[in-house]
C-alpha positions as a Markdown table, in Angstrom:
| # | Residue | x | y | z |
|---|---|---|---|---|
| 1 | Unk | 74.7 | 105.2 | 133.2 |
| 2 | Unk | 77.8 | 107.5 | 133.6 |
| 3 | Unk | 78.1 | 109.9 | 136.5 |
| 4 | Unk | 77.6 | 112.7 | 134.5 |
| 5 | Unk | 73.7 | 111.3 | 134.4 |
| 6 | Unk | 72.8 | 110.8 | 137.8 |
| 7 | Unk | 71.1 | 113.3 | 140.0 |
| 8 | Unk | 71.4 | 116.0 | 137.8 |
| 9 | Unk | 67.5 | 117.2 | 137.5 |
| 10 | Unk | 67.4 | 116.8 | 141.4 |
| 11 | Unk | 70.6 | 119.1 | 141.6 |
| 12 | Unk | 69.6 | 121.4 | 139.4 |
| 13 | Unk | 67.9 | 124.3 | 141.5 |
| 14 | Unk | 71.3 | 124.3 | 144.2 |
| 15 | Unk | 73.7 | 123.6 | 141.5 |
| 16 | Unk | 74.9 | 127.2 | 141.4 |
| 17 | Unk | 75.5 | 127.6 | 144.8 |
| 18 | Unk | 77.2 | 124.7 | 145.8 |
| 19 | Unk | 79.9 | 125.4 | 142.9 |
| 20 | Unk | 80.0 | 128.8 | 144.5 |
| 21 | Unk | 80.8 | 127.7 | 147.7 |
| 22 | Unk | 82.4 | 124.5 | 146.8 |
| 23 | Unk | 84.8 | 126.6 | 144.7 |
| 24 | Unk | 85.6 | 128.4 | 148.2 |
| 25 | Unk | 86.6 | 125.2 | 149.8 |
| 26 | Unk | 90.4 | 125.8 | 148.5 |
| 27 | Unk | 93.4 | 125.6 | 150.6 |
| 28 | Unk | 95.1 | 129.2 | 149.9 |
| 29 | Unk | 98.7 | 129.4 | 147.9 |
| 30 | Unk | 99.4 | 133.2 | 147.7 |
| 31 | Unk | 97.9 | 136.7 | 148.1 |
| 32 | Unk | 96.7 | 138.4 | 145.4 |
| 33 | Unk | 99.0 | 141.1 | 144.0 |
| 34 | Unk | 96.3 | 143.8 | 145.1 |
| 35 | Unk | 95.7 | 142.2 | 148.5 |
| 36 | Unk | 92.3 | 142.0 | 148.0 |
| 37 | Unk | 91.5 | 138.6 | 146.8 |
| 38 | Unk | 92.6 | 135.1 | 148.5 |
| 39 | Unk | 93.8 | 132.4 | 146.0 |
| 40 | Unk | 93.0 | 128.8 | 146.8 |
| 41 | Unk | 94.0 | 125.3 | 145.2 |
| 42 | Unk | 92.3 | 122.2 | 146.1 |
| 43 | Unk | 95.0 | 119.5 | 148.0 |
| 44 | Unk | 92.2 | 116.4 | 149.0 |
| 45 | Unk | 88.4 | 115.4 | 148.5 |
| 46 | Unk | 85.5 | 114.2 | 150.7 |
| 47 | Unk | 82.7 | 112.6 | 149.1 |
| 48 | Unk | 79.8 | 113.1 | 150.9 |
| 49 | Unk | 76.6 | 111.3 | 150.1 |
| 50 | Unk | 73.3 | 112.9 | 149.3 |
| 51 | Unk | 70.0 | 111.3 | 149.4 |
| 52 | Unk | 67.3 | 110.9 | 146.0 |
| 53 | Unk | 64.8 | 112.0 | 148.9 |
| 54 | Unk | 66.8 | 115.5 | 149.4 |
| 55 | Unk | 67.6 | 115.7 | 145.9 |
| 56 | Unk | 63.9 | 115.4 | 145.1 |
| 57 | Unk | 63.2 | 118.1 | 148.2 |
| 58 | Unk | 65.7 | 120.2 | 146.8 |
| 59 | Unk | 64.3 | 119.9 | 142.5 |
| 60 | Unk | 61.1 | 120.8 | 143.9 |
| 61 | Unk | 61.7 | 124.2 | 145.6 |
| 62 | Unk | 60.3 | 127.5 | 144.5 |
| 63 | Unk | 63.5 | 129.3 | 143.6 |
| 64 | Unk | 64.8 | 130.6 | 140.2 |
| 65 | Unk | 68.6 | 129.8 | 140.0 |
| 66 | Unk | 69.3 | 132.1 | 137.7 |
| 67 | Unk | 69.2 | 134.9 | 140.3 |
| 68 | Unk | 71.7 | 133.3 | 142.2 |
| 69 | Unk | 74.3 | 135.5 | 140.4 |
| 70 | Unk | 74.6 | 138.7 | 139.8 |
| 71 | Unk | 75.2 | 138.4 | 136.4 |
| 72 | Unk | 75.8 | 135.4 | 134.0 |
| 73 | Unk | 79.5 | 133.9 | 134.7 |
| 74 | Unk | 81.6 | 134.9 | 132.3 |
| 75 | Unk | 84.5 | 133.2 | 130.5 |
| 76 | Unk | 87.2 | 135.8 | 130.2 |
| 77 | Unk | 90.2 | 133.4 | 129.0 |
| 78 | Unk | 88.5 | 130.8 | 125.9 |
| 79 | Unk | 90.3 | 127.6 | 126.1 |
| 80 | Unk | 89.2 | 126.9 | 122.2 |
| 81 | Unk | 89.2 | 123.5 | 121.0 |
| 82 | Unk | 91.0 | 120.7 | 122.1 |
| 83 | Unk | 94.2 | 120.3 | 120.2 |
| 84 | Unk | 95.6 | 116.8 | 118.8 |
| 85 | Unk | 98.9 | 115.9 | 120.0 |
| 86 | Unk | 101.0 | 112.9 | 119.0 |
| 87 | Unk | 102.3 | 111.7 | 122.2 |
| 88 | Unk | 102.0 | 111.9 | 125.8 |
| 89 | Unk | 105.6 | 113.2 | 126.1 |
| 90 | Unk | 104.4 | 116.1 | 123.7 |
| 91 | Unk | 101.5 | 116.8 | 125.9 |
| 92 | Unk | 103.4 | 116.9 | 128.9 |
| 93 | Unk | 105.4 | 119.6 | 127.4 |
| 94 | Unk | 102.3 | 121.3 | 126.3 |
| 95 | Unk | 100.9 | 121.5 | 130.0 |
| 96 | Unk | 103.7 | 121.6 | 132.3 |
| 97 | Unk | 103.1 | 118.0 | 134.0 |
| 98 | Unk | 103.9 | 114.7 | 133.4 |
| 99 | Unk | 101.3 | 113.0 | 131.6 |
| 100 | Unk | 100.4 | 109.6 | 133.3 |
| 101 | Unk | 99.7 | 106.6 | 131.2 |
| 102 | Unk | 97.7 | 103.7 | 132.4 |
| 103 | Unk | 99.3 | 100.5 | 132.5 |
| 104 | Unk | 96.8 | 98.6 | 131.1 |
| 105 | Unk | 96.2 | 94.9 | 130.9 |
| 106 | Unk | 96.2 | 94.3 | 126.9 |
| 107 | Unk | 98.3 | 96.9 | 124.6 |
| 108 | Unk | 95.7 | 99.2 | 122.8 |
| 109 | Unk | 95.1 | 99.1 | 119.2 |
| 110 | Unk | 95.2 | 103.1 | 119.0 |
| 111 | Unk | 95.9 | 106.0 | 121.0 |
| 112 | Unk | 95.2 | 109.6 | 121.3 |
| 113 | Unk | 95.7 | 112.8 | 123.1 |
| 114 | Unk | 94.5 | 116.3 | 122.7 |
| 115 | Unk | 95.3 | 119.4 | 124.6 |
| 116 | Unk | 92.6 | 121.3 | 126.5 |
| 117 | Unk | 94.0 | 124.9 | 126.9 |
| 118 | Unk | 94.0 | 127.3 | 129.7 |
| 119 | Unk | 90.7 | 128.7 | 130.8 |
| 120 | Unk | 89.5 | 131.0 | 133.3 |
| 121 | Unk | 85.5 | 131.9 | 134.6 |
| 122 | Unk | 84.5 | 134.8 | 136.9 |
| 123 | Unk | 81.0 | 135.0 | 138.2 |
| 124 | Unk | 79.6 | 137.2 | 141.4 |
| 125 | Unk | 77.3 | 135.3 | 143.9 |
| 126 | Unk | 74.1 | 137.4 | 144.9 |
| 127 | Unk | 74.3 | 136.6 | 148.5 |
| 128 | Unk | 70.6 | 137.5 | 148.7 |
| 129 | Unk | 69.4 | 135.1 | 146.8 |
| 130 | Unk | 71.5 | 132.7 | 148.6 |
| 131 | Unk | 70.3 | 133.5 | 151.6 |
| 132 | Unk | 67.0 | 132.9 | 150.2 |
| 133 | Unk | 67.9 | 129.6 | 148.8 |
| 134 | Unk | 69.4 | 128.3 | 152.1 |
| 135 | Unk | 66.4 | 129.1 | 153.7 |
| 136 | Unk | 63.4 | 127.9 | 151.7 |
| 137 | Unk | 66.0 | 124.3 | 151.7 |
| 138 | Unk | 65.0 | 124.5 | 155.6 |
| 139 | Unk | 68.8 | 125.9 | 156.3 |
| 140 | Unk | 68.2 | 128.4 | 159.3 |
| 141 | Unk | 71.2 | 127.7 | 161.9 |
| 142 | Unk | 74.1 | 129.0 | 159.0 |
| 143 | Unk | 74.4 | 132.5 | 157.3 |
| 144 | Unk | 76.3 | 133.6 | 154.2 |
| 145 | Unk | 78.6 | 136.4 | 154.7 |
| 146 | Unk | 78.3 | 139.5 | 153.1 |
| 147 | Unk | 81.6 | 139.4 | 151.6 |
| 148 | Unk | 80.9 | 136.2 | 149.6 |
| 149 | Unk | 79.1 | 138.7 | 147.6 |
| 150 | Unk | 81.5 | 142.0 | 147.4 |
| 151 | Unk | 83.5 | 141.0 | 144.9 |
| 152 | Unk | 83.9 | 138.5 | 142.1 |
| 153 | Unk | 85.3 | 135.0 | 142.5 |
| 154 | Unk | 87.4 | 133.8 | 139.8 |
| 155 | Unk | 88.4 | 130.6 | 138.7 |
| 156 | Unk | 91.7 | 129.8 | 136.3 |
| 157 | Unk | 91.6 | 126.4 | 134.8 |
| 158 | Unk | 95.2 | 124.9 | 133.8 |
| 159 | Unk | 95.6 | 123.1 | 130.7 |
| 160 | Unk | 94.8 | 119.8 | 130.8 |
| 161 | Unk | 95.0 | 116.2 | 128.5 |
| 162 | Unk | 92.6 | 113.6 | 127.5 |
| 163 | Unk | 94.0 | 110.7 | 126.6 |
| 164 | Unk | 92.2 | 108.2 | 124.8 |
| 165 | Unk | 92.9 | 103.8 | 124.2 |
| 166 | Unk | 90.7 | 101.7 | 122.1 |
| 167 | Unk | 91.4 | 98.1 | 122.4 |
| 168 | Unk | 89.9 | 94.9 | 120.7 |
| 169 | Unk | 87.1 | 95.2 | 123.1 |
| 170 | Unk | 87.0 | 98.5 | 125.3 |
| 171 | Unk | 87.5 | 102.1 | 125.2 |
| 172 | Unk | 89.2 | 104.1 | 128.0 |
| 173 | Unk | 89.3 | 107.9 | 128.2 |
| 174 | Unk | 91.4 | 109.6 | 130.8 |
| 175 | Unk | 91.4 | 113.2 | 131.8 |
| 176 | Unk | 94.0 | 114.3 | 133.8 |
| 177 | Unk | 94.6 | 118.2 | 134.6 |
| 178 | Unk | 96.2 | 120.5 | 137.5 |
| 179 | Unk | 93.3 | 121.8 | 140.0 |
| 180 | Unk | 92.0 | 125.1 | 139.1 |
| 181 | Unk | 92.8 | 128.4 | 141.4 |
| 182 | Unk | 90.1 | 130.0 | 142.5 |
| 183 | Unk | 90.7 | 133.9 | 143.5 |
| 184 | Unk | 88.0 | 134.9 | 146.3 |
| 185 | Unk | 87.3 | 138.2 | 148.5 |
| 186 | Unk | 88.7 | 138.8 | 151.7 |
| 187 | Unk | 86.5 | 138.5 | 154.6 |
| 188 | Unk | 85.4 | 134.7 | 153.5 |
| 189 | Unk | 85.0 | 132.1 | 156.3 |
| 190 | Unk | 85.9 | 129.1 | 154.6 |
| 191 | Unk | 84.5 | 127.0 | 157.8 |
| 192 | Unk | 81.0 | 129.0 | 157.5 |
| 193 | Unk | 80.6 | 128.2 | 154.0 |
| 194 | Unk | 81.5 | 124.6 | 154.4 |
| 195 | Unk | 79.0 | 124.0 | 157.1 |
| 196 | Unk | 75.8 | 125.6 | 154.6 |
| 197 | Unk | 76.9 | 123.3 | 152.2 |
| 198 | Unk | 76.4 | 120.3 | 154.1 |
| 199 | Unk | 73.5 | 121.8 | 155.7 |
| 200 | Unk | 72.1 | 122.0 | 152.1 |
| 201 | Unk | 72.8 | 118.8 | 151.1 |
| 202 | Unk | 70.9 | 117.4 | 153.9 |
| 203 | Unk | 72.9 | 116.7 | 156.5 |
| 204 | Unk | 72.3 | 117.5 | 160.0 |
| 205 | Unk | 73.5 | 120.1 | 162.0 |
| 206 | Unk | 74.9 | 117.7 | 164.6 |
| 207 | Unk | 76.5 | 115.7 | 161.7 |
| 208 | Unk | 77.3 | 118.9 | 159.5 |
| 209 | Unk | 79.3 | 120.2 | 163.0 |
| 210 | Unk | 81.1 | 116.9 | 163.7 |
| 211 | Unk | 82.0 | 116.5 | 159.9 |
| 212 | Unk | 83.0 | 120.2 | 159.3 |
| 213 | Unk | 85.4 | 119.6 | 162.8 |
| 214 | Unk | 87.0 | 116.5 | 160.8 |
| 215 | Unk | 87.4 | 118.9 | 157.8 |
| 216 | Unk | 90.6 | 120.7 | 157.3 |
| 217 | Unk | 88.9 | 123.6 | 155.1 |
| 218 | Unk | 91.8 | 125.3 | 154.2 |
| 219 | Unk | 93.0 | 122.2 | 151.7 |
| 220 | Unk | 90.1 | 119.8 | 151.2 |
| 221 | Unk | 87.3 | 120.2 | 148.4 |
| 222 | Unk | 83.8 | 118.7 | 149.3 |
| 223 | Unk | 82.5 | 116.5 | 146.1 |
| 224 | Unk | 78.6 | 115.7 | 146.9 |
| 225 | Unk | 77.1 | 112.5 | 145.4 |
| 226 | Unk | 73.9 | 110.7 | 145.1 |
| 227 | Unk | 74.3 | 107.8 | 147.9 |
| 228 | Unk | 71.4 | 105.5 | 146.9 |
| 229 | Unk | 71.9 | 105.0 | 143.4 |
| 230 | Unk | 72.5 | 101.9 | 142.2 |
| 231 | Unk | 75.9 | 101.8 | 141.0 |
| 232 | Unk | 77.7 | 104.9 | 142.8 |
| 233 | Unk | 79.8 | 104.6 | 145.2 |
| 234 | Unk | 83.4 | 105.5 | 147.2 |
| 235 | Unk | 86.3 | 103.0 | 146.6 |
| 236 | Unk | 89.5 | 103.2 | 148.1 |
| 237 | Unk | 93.2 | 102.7 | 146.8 |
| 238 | Unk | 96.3 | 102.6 | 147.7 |
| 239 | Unk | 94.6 | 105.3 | 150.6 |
| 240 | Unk | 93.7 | 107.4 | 147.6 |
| 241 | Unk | 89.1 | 107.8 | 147.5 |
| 242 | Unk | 88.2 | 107.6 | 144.3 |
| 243 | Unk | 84.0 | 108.5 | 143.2 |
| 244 | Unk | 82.9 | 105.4 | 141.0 |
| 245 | Unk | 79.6 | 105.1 | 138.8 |
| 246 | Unk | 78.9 | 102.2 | 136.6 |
| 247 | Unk | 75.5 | 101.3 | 134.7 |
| 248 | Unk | 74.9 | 99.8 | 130.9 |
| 249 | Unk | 74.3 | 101.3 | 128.0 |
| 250 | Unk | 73.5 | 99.7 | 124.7 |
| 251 | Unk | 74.4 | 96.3 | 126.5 |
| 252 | Unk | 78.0 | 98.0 | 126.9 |
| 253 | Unk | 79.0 | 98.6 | 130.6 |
| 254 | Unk | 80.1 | 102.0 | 131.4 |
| 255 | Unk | 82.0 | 103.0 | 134.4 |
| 256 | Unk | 83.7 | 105.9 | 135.4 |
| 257 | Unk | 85.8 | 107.0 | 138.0 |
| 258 | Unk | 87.2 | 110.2 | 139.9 |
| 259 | Unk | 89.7 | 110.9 | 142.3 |
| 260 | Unk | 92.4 | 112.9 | 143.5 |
| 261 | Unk | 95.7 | 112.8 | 144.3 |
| 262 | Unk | 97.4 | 115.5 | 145.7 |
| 263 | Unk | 97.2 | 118.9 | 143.2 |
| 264 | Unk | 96.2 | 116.9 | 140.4 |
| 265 | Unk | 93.0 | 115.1 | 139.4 |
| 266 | Unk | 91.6 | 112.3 | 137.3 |
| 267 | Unk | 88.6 | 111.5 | 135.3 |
| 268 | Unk | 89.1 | 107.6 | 133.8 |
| 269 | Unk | 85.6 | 106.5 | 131.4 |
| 270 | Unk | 85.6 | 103.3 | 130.3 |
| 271 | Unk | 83.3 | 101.3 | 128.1 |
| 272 | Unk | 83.7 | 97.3 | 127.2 |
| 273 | Unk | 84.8 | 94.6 | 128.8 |
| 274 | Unk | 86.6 | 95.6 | 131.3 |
| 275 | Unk | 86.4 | 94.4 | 134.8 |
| 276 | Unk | 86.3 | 96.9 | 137.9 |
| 277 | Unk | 89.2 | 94.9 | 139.6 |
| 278 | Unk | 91.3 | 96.2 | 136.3 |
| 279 | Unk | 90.3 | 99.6 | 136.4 |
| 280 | Unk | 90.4 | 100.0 | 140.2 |
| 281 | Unk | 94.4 | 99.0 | 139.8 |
| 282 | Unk | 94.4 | 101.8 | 137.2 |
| 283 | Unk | 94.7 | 104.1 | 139.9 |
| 284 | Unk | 97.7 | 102.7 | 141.5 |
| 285 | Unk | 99.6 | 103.0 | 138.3 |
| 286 | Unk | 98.5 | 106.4 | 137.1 |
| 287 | Unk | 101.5 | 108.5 | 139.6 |
């Protein structure tokens, strides 16, 4: 069971809104040209756990997501189709980074790597309905500020690369990109926003307060995760906290991993035989 499987139905009603104020959680790079908008580009992560028993609490309320926006996010720069590259010092060139390679255990029998182009999304929160949806989640000690909804929020997506290794018995796909930018009004308390989303995903307020005070807002993005599901869970290498889920599929294990390391992230999927310890050590060599 990959990651992109768990939790989703129970996450499905809040989904909107924690992107919208996740996406806030960005430590700022520059002002606008027109002074009216902050930029922001995520530096660390926090995992933070939620519970099947919220997530279930949360599927079940009477609230229509799609009013969560004012009107449908927009893509206003297409990224198109990947495109097929033949090495990784041609996709570095492509996206302006050095493309890491895993150093991996046996030599694979093939390789590949495609392109992912530029993209950019804009969408307008209807702080209303947000309101709305923090309270009937039981949130009543945070409010949304009006300007979260005055102006659109804009994300820009860099290019990024997929890189892909088959070997006599496994399959590895790696995704490595640059974090997006994400363009906001003025007038938004990151801290504020912070604290409503763990709020909404169940924590306390006396836990939400102590966490958000451990929380440097202005450069960490919070990453929420289902904390009792068998086979999810926080690793750590190398001081680097990575997201893991692992499951079987087919008889084929399947694991996949996330994490962070400084302005650029990783997504590594892997299928076969191929042990955690392996994969773990992945992370230590992808710099």
């Amino acid at each position: 069971m990959t990651i992109n499987r768990i939790g989703r139905r129970g996450l499905t009603a809040v989904a909107g809104l924690v992107l919208a104020i996740a996406l806030l959680a960005l430590p700022p790079v520059q002002a606008a040209a027109d002074q009216l908008l902050k930029v922001f580009r995520v530096q660390s992560v926090v995992f933070v756990p939620i519970s099947q028993d919220r997530m279930r609490e949360l599927e079940q309320l009477d609230f229509d997501e799609n009013t969560l926006f004012v009107a449908e996010p927009t893509v206003v720069v297409d990224p198109g189709e990947p495109t097929n590259v033949a090495s990784a010092a041609e996709a570095s060139a492509l996206v302006g980074f050095p493309v890491a390679e895993p150093n991996l255990p046996d030599a694979p029998l093939n390789d590949g790597y495609r392109v992912q182009g530029q993209t950019a999304m804009e969408f307008q929160v209807n702080v209303d309905s947000a309101r709305q949806l923090l309270e009937l989640a039981g949130v009543t000690d945070v409010t949304l500020p009006d300007a979260l909804g005055s102006g659109p929020i804009r994300a820009d997506v860099p290019p990024s690369v997929i890189s892909s290794y088959r070997g006599a018995n496994y399959e590895l796909t790696l995704v490595q990109g640059t974090s997006p930018a994400v363009s906001v009004p003025e007038g938004v308390e990151l801290s504020q926003l912070g604290v409503a989303m763990l709020r909404l995903l169940g924590t306390s307020p006396e836990q939400a307060a102590q966490l958000s005070s451990q929380i440097d807002w202005s450069t960490t993005f919070v990453f929420p995760f289902p904390a009792d599901v068998n086979g999810v869970r926080t690793v750590s290498v190398d001081g680097i906290t990575a997201l893991l889920a692992s499951g079987r599929d087919d008889g084929r294990r399947d694991t996949q991993l996330y994490w962070q390391r400084g302005e650029r992230f990783y997504v590594l999927s892997a299928s076969g035989n191929v042990g955690e310890d392996v994969l773990l050590g992945l992370i230590s060599s992808l710099r």
